[in-house]
C-alpha positions as CSV (number, residue, x, y, z in Angstrom):
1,X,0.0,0.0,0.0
2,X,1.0,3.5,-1.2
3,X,1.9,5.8,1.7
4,X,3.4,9.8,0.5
5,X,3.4,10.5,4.5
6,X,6.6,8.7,4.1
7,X,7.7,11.7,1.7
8,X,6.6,14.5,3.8
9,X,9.8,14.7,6.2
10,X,11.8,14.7,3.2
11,X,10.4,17.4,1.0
12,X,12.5,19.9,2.4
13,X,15.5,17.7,0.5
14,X,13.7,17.2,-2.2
15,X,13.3,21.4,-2.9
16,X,16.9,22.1,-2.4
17,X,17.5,19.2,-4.6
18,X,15.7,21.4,-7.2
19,X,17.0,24.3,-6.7
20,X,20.3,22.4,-7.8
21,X,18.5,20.8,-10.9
22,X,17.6,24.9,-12.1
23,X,21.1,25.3,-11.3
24,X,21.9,22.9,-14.5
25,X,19.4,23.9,-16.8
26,X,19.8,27.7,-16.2
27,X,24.3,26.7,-16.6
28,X,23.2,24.9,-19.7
29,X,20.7,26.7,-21.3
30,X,22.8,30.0,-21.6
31,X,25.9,27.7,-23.0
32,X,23.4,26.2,-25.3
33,X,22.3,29.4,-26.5
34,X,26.1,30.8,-26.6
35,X,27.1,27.3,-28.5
36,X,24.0,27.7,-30.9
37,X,24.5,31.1,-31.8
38,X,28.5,30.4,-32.5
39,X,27.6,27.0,-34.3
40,X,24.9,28.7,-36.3
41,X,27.3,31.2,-37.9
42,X,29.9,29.1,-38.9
43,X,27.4,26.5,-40.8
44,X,26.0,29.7,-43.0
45,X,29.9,30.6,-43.1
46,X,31.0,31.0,-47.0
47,X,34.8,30.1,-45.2
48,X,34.1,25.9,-45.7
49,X,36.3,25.0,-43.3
50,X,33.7,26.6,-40.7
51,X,30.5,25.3,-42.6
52,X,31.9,21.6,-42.3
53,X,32.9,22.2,-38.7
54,X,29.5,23.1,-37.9
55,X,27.9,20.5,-40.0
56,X,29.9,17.9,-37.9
57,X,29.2,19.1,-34.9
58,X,25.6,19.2,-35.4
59,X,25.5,15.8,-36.7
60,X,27.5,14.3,-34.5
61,X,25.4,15.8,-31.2
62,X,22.4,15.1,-32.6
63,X,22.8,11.3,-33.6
64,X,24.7,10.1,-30.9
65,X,22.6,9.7,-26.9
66,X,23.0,12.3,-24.5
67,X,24.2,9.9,-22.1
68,X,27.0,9.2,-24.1
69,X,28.1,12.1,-24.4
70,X,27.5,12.8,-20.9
71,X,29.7,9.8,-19.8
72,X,32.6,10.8,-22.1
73,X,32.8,14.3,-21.0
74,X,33.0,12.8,-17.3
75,X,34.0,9.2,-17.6
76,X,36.2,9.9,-20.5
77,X,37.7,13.4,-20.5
78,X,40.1,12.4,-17.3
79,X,42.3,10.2,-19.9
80,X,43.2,13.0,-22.1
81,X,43.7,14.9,-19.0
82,X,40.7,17.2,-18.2
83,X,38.9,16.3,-15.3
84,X,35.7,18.1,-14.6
85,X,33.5,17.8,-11.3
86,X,30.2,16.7,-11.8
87,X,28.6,19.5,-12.1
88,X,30.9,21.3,-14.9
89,X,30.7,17.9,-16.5
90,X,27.3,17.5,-16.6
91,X,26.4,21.3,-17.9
92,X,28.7,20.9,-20.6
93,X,27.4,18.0,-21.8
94,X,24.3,19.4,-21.7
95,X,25.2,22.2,-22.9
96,X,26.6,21.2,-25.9
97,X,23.9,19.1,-26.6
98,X,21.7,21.4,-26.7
99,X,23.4,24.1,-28.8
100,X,23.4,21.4,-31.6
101,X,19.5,21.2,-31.8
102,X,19.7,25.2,-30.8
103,X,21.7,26.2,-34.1
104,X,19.8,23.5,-36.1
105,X,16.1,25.7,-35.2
106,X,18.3,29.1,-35.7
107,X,19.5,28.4,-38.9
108,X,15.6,27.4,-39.8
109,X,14.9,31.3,-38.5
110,X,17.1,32.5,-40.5
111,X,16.1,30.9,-43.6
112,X,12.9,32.2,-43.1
113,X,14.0,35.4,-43.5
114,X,13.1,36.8,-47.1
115,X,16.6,37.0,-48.7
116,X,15.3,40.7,-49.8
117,X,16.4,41.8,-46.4
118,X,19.6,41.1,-46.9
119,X,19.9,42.7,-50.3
120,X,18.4,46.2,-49.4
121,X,20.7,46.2,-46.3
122,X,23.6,45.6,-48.4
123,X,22.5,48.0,-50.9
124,X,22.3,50.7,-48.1
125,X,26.1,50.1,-47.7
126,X,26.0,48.1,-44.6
127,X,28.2,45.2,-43.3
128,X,27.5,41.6,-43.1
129,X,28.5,41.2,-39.8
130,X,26.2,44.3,-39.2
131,X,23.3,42.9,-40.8
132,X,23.4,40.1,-39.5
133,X,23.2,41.5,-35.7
134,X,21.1,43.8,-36.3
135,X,18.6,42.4,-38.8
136,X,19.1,38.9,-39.3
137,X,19.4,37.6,-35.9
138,X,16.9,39.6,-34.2
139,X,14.1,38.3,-36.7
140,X,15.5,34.9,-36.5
141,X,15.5,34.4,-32.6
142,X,11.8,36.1,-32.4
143,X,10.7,33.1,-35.4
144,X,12.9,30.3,-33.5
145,X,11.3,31.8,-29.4
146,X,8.5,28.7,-29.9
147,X,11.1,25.6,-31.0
148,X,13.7,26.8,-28.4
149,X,11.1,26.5,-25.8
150,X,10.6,23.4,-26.5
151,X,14.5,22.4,-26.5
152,X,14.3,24.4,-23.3
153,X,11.7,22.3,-21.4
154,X,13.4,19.1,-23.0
155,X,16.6,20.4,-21.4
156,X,15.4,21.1,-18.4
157,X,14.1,17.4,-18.0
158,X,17.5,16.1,-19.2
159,X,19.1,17.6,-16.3
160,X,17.7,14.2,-14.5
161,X,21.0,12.5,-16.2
162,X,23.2,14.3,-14.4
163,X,22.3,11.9,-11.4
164,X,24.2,9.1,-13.6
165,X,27.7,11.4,-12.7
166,X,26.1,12.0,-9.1
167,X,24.9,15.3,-9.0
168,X,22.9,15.6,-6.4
169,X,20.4,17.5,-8.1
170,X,16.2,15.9,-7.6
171,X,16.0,12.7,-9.2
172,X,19.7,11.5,-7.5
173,X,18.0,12.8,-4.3
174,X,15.2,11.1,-5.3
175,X,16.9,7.8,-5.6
176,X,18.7,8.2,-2.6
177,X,15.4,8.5,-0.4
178,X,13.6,5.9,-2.3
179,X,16.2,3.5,-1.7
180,X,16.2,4.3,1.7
181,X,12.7,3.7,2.8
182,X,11.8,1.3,0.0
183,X,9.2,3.7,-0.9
184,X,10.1,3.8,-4.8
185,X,6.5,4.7,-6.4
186,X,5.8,7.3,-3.5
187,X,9.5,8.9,-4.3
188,X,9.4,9.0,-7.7
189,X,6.1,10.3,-7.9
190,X,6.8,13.3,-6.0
191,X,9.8,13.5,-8.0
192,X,7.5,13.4,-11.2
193,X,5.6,16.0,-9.9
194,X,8.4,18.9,-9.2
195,X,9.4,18.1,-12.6
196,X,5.8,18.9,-13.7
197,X,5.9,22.1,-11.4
198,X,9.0,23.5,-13.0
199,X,8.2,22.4,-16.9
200,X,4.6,24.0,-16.2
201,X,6.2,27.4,-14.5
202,X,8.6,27.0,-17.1
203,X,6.3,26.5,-20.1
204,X,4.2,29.7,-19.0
205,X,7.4,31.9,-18.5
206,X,7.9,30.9,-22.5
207,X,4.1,31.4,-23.4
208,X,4.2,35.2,-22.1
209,X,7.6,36.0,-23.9
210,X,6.5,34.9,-27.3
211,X,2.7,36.7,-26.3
212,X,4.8,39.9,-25.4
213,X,6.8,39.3,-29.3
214,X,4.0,38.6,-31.1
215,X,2.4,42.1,-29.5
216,X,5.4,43.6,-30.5
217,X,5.3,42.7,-33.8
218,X,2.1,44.8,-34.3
């Protein structure tokens, strides 16, 4: 029989355990977003050598698991000589994960552009590189606010991994108590429904900045 009073005394754990889990997705959302932005350049690069860097990058990040790359960055990094604490390791991974799928829904921003943009900014005499920040990229990222939401949210339930390199961020906590009391479902239930909390809070932060664009726009 079910009993969540087990839970109770434990709560308190279980919310500072979050607070650590925002810790990762905030660290690996803004990398994410640095690593897109970066990644996204170089693949639209004329300069090949930076279009096929960013080409393999995205491949590679995107067809390979998350936990993989997780592991290697923590399990595997140490034999070339880098060794990262846990957390570092885990928003890095994370990070870099995500700025694959990030430059990926950037580039598709971009491309919806019409290219006549370009030309009458050119024809006004101004640089690429100035175009691009302030024309290009501002259009692109209000287009891409909607699909990086939802890399966002994906992200933010990803962090859970980082338990696998024991961060002691909710669901390692999580674990921890569950295994403690043999109280699995009640654990991870309560578990399940922070991550609900935070995706939901999280979802409605996103739904009010692409309402406040979309005013903008008009």
């Amino acid at each position: 029989m079910l009993d969540f009073s087990l839970v109770q005394e434990y709560v308190p754990f279980l919310l500072k355990a979050s607070v650590t889990t925002l810790e990762i997705f905030i660290c690996s959302i803004a990398l994410g977003l640095v690593m897109g932005v970066v990644i996204v350049i170089m693949k639209i690069s004329k300069f090949k050598p930076l279009s096929l860097f960013a080409n393999f990058y995205i491949w590679t990040l995107r067809g390979t698991p998350l936990l993989v790359q997780l592991f290697l960055v923590y399990f595997g990094f140490p034999q070339i000589g880098v060794e990262l604490a846990p957390f570092p390791a885990s928003v890095l991974a994370l990070g870099i994960n995500a700025g694959a799928y990030i430059a990926e829904i950037l580039r598709g921003g971009i491309l919806s552009i019409p290219k006549g943009q370009m030309e009458a900014a050119q024809s006004l005499g101004l640089s690429y590189p100035t175009i691009m920040r302030r024309i290009i990229f501002p259009q692109a990222f209000r287009v891409s606010i909607p699909a990086i939401g939802n890399e966002a949210i994906t992200l933010l339930k990803d962090s859970s991994l980082a338990s696998l390199v024991t961060v002691s961020e909710l669901m390692m906590t999580s674990q921890r108590f569950a295994a403690s009391n043999y109280a699995f479902i009640e654990f991870y239930i309560t578990a399940a429904l922070i991550y609900l909390i935070l995706t939901t809070i999280l979802s409605f932060f996103l739904s009010k900045v692409e309402l406040k664009l979309s005013i903008s726009e008009h």
